[in-house]
C-alpha positions, 0 to 999 in steps of 0.5 A, spaced: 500 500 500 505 505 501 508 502 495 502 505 491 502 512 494 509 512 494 509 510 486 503 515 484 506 521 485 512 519 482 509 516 475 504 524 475 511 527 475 514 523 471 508 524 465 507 532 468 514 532 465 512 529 458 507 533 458 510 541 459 515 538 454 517 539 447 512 533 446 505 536 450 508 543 447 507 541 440 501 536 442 497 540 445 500 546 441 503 551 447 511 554 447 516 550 451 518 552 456 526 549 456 529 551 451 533 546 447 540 544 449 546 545 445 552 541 444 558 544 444 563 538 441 569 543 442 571 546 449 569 553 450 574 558 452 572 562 459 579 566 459 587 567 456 592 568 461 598 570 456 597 566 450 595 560 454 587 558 453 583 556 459 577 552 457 571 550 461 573 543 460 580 544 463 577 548 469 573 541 470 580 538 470 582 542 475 576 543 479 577 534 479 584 535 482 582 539 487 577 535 490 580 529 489 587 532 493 582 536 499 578 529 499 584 524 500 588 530 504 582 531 510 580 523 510 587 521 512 589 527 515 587 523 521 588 517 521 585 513 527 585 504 528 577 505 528 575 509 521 571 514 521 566 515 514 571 518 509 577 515 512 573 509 511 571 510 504 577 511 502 580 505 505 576 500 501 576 505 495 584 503 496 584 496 498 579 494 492 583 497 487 590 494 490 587 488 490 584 488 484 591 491 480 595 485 485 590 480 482 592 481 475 599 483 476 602 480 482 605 483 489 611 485 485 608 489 480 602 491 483 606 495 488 609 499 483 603 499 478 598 501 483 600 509 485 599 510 476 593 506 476 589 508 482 590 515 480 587 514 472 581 510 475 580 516 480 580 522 477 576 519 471 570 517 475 571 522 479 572 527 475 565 524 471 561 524 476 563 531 478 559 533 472 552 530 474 552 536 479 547 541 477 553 547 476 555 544 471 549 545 466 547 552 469 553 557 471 555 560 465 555 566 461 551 569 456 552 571 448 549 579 448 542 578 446 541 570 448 536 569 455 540 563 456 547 560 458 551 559 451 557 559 455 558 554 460 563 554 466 565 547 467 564 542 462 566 535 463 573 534 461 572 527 458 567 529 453 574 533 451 578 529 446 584 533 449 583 529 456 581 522 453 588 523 449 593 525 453 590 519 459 592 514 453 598 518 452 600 517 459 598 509 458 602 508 452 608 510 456 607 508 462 606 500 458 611 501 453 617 504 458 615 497 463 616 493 457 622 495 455 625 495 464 623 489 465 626 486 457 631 492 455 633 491 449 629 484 447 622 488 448 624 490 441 624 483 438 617 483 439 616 489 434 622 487 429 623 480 427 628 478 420 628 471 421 622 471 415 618 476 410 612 472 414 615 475 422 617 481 419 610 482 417 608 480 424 612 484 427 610 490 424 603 488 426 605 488 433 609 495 433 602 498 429 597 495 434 601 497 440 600 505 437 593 503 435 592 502 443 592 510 443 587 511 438 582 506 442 583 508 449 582 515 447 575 515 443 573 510 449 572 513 453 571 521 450 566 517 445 562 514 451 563 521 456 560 525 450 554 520 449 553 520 457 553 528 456 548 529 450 543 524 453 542 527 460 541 533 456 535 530 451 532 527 456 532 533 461 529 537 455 523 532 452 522 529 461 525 534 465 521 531 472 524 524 474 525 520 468 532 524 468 533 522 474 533 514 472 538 516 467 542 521 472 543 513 476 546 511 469 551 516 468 553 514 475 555 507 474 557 509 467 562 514 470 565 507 473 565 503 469 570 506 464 575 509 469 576 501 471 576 499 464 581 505 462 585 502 468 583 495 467 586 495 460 592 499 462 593 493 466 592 487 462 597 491 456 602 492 462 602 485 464 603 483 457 608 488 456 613 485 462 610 477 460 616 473 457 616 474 449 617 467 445 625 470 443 626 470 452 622 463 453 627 461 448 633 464 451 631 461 460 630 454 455 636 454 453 639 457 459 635 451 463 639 445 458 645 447 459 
């Protein structure tokens, strides 16, 4: 019974919503009272310092890592034996990434991995449930003549090909830089092979696919931030009572879900990187005979 009367209520919303919308304003023939939301796929510029470009999605990126250094200073600020909230938060935040990181890639590396790793994870998720917040579509400037913001002060740094972009680039290195560690000058046996035309081949297929992981990491994750971005912005024009809400829930997981894919494929190319190739195998066999 309260399930009821709590559900009426919601579902009224939910269709008063569609009904004050674009939909009932073109249905029953009144003006909309939401104007339609424009997306802007290239940041906008909020100020230059020199000639240096600030743009609404790189104050995102600074606002992101402000919060999250306020967040970790306060939370372990003082540490106690029994944890309060943040500082337990953030310890189970902690543990769960080391030991999924650990479970991958082992102690040893996982030691190492875990500060670069962590921090990727961190800052995209963070960073994309920052943009859930109301300030993030509603402050901003107004073009001369418009009654509407044209100009917003933040906008998510993922839907910015400038961030994705320079994470992958981050994890390009970060992969190749541990393969060549652990492997030095053997790693490059992977990328060139003259026993025959045929591994020749593959190993410039190899040395194209490992460049190949910066185009995929960067439109992942700017493709699905974007998409997340146009969808919250079109359901709050067409259902602008509860129903966005649902899609709020969604873009919460979804911001989850590609900071620990991002992380997790890091990951995987990482421990493929500090594996033992075939040329190595090869070389422990022959060490193992003699």
């Amino acid at each position: 019974m309260k399930s009821r009367l709590i559900l009426l209520p919601v579902l009224a919303l939910a269709l008063l919503g569609v009904v004050l919308g674009p939909i009932g304003a073109k249905l029953l023939g009144f003006e909309r009272l939401i104007d339609a939301p424009a997306v802007h796929l290239a940041p906008q510029k909020i100020f230059a310092i020199g000639g240096f470009t600030v743009t609404n999605t790189l104050l995102s990126a600074w606002l992101t890592c402000i919060v999250i250094l306020l967040l970790f200073g306060l939370g372990s600020r003082r540490m106690a034996m029994v944890p309060g909230r943040l500082q337990g938060f953030l310890e189970v935040l902690v543990e769960a990434l080391y030991g999924f990181i650990r479970g991958m890639a082992g102690e040893r590396y996982a030691r190492r991995w875990f500060p670069l790793l962590a921090t990727i994870f961190v800052f995209v998720a963070f960073n994309a449930w920052m943009a859930l917040l109301p300030i993030y579509p509603t402050v901003g400037f107004k073009a001369e003549g418009a009654d509407h913001v044209t100009t917003h002060l933040l906008r998510s740094a993922g839907t910015d090909i400038n961030m994705p972009l320079a994470l992958a680039l981050i994890a390009f290195v970060f992969i190749e830089v541990w393969g060549f560690r652990v492997h030095r000058f053997g790693y490059l046996r992977e990328f060139f092979r003259f026993g025959n035309p045929v591994q020749t081949f593959i190993g410039l297929l190899e040395l194209i696919s490992h460049f190949i992981r910066i185009i995929s990491f960067t439109f992942r994750l700017f493709g699905n931030m974007l998409a997340g971005e146009i969808v919250l912005f079109m359901m709050t024009f067409l259902t602008f009572f509860v129903t966005p809400i649902i899609f709020y829930g969604l873009e919460i997981l979804v911001g989850g879900v590609q900071a620990l894919v991002f992380m997790g494929l890091t990951l995987v190319f990482a421990v493929l990187a500090v594996a033992p190739h075939e040329g190595h195998r090869e070389e422990h066999a022959e060490a193992g005979q003699h």
